[in-house]
Structures are given as structure tokens and as C-alpha cells.
N, C-alpha and C positions, 0 to 999 in steps of 0.2 A: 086169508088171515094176515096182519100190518104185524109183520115183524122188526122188531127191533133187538141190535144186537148190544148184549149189555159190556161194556168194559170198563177195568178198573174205574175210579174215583177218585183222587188222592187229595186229603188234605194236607197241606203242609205249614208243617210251625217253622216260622223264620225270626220271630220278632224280636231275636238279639240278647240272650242270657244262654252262660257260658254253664255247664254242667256241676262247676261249684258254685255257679252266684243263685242265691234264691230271687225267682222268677218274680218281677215287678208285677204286682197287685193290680196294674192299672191295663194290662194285657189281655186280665180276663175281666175285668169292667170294660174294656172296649170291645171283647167279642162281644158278648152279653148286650150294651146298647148300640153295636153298631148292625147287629142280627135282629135286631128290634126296629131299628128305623129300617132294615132293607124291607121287613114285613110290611112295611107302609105304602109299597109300591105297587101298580100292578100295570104289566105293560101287555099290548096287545100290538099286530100286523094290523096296519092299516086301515087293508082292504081283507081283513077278514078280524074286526071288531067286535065280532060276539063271543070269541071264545080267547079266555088272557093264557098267558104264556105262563107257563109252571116255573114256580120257585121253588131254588133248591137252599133249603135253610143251612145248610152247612158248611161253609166256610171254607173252600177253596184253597186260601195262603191266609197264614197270619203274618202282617207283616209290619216293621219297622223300617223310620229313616234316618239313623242319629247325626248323617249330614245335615240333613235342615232344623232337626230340634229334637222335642220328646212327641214322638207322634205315633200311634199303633193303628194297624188298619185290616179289613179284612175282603175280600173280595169275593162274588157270588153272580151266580148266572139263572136267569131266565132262560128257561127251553121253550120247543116245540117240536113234539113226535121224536126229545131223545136228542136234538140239534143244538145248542147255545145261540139262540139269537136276539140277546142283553146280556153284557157284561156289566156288573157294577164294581167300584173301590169304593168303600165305607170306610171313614177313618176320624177319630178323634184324635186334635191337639190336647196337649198338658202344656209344653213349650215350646217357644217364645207366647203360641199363641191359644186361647181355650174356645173355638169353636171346631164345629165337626164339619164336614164336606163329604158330599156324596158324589161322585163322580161315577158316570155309562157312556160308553160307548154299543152303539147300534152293531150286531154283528149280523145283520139280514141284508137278502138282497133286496129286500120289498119297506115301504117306509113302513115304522114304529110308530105306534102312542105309546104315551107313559103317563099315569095320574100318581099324586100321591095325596094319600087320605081323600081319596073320589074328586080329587082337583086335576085337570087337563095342565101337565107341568110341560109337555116334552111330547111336539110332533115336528119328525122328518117328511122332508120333501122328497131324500135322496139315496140308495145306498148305502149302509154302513161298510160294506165291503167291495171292493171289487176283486173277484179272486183270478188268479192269472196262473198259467200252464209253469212250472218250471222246467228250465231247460237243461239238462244233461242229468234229470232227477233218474234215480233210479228205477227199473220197473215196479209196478207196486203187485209188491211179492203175497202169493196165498196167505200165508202165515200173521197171525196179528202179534206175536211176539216179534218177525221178522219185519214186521211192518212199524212196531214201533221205535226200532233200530234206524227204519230208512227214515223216520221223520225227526229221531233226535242227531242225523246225522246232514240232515237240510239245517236245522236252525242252530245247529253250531258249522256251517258255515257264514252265516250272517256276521258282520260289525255295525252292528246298531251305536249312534252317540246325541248326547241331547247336548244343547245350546241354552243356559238359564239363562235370566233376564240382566243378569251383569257383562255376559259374551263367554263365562267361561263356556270351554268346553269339557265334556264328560262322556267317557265311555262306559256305556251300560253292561252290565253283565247277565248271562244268560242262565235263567235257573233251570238244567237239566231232566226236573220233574216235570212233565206235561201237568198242568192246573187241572187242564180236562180232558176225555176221552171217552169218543163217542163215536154210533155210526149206525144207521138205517139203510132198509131198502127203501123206505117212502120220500125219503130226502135226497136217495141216489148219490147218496154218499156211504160209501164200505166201509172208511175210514176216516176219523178228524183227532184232531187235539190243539188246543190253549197252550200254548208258551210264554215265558214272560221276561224281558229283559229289564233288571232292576237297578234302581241305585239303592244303595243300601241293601234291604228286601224285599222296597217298595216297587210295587208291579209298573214302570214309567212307560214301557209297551209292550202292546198285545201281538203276539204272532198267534194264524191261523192257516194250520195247513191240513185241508182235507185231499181224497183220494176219491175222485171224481170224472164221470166220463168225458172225455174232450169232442171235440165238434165230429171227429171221424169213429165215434162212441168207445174209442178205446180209455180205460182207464190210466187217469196221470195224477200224478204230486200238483195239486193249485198251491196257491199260497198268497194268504191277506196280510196288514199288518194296518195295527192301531194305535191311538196316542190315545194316552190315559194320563195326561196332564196336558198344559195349556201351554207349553213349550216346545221349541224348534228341535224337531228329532230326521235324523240321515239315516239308512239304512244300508250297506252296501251287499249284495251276495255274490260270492268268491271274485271281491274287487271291483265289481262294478255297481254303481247305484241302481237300485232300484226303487226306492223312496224316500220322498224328501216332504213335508209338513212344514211352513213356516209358524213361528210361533202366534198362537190364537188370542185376542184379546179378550178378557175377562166377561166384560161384559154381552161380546158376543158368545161364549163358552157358556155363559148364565140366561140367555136369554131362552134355552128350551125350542132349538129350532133345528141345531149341527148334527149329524151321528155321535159327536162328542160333544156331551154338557155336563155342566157341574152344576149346585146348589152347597150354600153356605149354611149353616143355621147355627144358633147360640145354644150351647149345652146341652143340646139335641132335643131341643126342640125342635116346634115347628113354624117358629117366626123366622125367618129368613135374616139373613145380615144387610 
């Protein structure tokens, strides 16, 4: 019998109102149409296209960037057998600008399709992840309380920093609540969780760190990490680089081909910009 082990879930509200201010009206008209256009998607494995990946309608992080304007956004995963492999950011402009943007990054080892409203939007060639051993990681301990110690105690040693299109630079900061948290024995993964390093609240990169057998089947700490916008992100852990993304151009980001693409559409609909 295919077990799966269930753990936590967390939503989390970020979207920038202070405990006296009454909550902008436009937070929850952006969860509401931005859980609405994710419903429009359905992604499937490649090479196993008859059966799509499960959506989880529930909203991940609400989140805000009042660095770049008035924008609320909400972010949501596609599974298989209990795994994440489709992360989406859904988010509506109010200002400077009034269109919405959907933005996935691929978290599978195997290529993705994606349709929206039964249209072929979004097929990889390639990986959305490569996940790699970390070195001086912890043993990964019986305990999944103790386990989610040893993973929020990896990705606060990261310095993650993004590069915008003017050259500043900007240090990302790490939200301490894992987004997600998951693990199977069908996946041969015991253990994983979603991080997210933001500006503002907005999720700008994705860490993934599952707990996974290594080539001599002993189990180790991997560790992925993803760009969830179209800018130049550095990554370093305890001092040394270990990832680097130069910034993506738009129109390849738009074209539905990268592990990371985006689409524009006017007032959510579905005529593209």
C-alpha cells in the first residue's frame, strides 16, 4: 500500500497591513481572482501525460511588494503523489501598472507541460531542478520536528541577493515559515519543504530542500533553488557561491519553453499583453 506521510501545510498572510490599519479590500479581490486564474491551469510530466498534477487551491503566502508599487500576489503548487513539482506566483497590479502576471517555475526532475483553458502554453526540455548533496549538512535526524529544525537551519545559512534592471543591488530576505511541506516513500523523499527568499513579501526565490538517498543510499540534506522573476539572483551558502542566474529576458521568460516562464494578461483575463 503507497504511503504518504502527511505534514503541516501553512498558509501564510504577508500582504502588508499593520494590526490597526483596516486590511486593503484589494487583497482579498486578489486572492479570489488570482485562485481563479490558477484554476485555469493544468500541468502534467511529460512523459507520463495522461494523468495532470493535483492543484492545491489554497494559497501558500499572500503576498505584497510596496518596493515596486501596489501589487498583491498569491502563490500555489501543483503535486504529484504529495511532491511539488509546479510552483506558481499569481499576482495582480493596482500600481503603477493594472495587469496580472502569472509566473511557474518547473520543480521536477522530468520535463512539464502546462495548458491553460486546454491551450498547450508551457513545454520544457529540461529540469526544473537539479538537486545537489549539501556538504557539512546535518544528519537527517528520525524526528520530523527535529527535521524541520535541520532544514530551517540550512536556508538561514544562505545570502541570497537579486540584481534589478537599473544594477541595483538587493538583499533578499528569508521567510522562516517553510511555504511547504511534504514527503513519501514513492518519491523517496522522507522529507522536503518550499522556502522563499523575498523582497518585500514577494516570494523572488524558491529554495528546495528535500532529504533524499545519495548514490551510496545513505540519506542527505539536497538542496534546489529557483528564480521566480526574470532577474539576476546570487546565492551564497556559508560564504561560498553556490548559485548564480543571469537576468532572463522577457520575451524568452514569455515564450513557454524555460522551467521559468511567465505570462501577462489584461485584468485577468485571457487575452495576453
Amino acid at each position: 500500500m503507497r504511503r504518504i506521510f502527511a505534514f503541516a501545510l501553512f498558509s501564510v498572510s504577508l500582504a502588508g497591513t499593520s494590526a490597526t490599519e483596516e486590511p486593503d479590500p484589494r487583497i482579498a479581490e486578489a486572492l479570489k481572482t488570482t485562485t481563479e486564474a490558477a484554476s485555469h491551469y493544468e500541468f502534467r510530466l511529460a512523459d507520463d501525460p495522461s494523468e495532470s498534477l493535483t492543484f492545491h487551491p489554497n494559497s501558500l503566502l499572500h503576498w505584497s511588494n510596496p518596493v515596486i508599487g501596489v501589487i498583491y500576489g498569491n502563490v500555489f503548487v501543483w503535486t504529484e503523489d504529495g511532491r511539488p513539482e509546479v510552483i506558481g506566483s499569481i499576482l495582480q497590479w493596482y500600481e503603477p501598472h493594472k495587469h496580472a502576471t502569472h509566473e511557474f517555475h518547473s520543480l521536477s526532475a522530468r520535463p512539464v507541460e502546462g495548458s491553460h483553458d486546454g491551450k498547450l502554453v508551457w513545454k520544457t526540455t529540461k529540469p526544473g531542478v537539479q538537486l545537489k548533496p549539501i556538504t557539512q549538512a546535518p544528519i537527517v535526524d528520525e524526528s520530523p520536528f527535529v527535521r524541520l529544525r535541520q532544514m530551517r537551519s540550512i536556508t538561514r545559512q544562505l545570502e541570497v541577493t537579486s540584481i534589478n534592471k537599473e544594477g541595483e543591488k538587493y538583499n533578499l530576505r528569508l521567510l522562516s515559515q517553510p511555504l511547504f511541506r511534504y514527503g513519501n516513500d514513492k518519491s523517496n523523499v522522507l522529507d522536503g519543504a518550499l522556502f522563499s527568499f523575498v523582497q518585500g513579501t514577494d516570494p523572488e526565490v524558491i529554495v528546495l530542500i528535500e532529504s533524499r538517498k545519495n548514490d551510496s543510499g545513505t540519506l542527505q540534506w539536497h538542496l534546489a533553488m529557483m528564480r521566480m522573476a526574470a532577474l539576476e539572483f546570487t546565492a551564497k551558502l556559508r560564504g561560498r557561491e553556490i548559485w548564480h542566474v543571469e537576468k532572463m529576458p522577457y520575451p524568452v521568460a514569455m515564450r513557454g519553453r524555460e522551467p521559468y516562464s511567465l505570462y501577462r494578461f489584461k485584468h485577468q483575463e485571457t487575452e495576453s499583453q
